[in-house]
C-alpha positions as CSV (number, residue, x, y, z in Angstrom):
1,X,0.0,0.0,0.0
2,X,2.5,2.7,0.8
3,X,5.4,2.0,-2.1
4,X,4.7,4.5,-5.0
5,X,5.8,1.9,-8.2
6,X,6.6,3.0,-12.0
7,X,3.3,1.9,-13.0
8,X,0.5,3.3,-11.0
9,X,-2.0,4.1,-13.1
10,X,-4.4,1.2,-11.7
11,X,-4.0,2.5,-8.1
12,X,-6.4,4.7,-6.1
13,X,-5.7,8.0,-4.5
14,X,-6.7,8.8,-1.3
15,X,-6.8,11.8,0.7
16,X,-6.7,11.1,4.7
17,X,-6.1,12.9,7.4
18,X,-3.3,11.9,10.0
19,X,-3.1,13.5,13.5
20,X,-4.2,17.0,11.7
21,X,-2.1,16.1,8.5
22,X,-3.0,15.1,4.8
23,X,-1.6,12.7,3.2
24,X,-2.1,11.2,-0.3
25,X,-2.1,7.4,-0.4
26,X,-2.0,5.8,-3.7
27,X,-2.6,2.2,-3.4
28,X,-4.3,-0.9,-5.3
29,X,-6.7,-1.3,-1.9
30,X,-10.2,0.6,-1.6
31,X,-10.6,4.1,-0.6
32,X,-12.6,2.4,2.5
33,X,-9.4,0.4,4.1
34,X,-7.3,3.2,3.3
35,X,-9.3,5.7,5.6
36,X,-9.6,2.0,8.0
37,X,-5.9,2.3,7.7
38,X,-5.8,5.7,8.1
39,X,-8.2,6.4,11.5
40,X,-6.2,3.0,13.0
41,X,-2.7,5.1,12.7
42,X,-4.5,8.3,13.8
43,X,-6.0,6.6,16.8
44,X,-2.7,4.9,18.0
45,X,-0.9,8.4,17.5
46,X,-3.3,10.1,19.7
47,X,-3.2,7.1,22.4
48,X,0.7,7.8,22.1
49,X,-0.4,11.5,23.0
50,X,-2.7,11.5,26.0
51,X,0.4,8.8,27.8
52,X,3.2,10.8,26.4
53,X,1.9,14.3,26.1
54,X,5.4,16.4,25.6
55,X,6.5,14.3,22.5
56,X,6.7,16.1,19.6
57,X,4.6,14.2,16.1
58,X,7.6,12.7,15.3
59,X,8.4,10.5,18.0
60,X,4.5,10.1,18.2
61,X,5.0,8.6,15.0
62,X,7.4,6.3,15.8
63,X,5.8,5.1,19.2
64,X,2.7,4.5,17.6
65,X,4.6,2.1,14.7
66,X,6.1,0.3,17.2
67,X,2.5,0.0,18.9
68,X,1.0,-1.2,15.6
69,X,3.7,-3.5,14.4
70,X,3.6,-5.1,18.4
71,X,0.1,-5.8,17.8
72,X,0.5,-7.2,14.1
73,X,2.9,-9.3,15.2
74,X,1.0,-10.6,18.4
75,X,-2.2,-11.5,16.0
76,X,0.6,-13.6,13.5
77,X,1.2,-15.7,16.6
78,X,-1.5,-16.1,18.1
79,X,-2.8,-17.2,14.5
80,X,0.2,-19.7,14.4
81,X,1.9,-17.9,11.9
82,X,5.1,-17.0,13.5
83,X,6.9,-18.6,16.2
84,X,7.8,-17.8,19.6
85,X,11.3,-16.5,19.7
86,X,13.4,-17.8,23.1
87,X,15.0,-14.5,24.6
């Protein structure tokens, strides 16, 4: 979804808004999971926000990532698709 290719003339562009920022998506998915997308990231940033209040967006940004790729990664395993690592 977020890689611009050489050949994008199929994809959709979507306007959304992102903790009071627009961006333009241009992706192959609907305008519909964009702004799904799009409200999920907003709504982890502001989370990030009312626990961290003096970040600045950037490290918002980043927090919330880490959030979001914490919870993708929980659903893989508990789906089975990835493996427990040992620490």
């Amino acid at each position: 979804m977020a890689g611009q290719e050489a050949n994008n003339q199929d994809k959709k562009r979507t306007t959304v808004t992102i903790y009071g920022d627009q961006y333009t998506v241009i992706s192959d998915e609907s305008k519909g999971h964009v702004n799904d997308v799009s409200r999920y990231v907003d709504a982890k940033m502001r989370e990030m926000k009312r626990v961290n209040p003096y970040l600045d967006t950037r490290r918002l940004a980043v927090l919330a990532a880490i959030n979001i790729a914490d919870d993708y990664l929980k659903m893989q395993k508990d789906q089975g698709l990835m493996s427990e690592e040992e620490d």
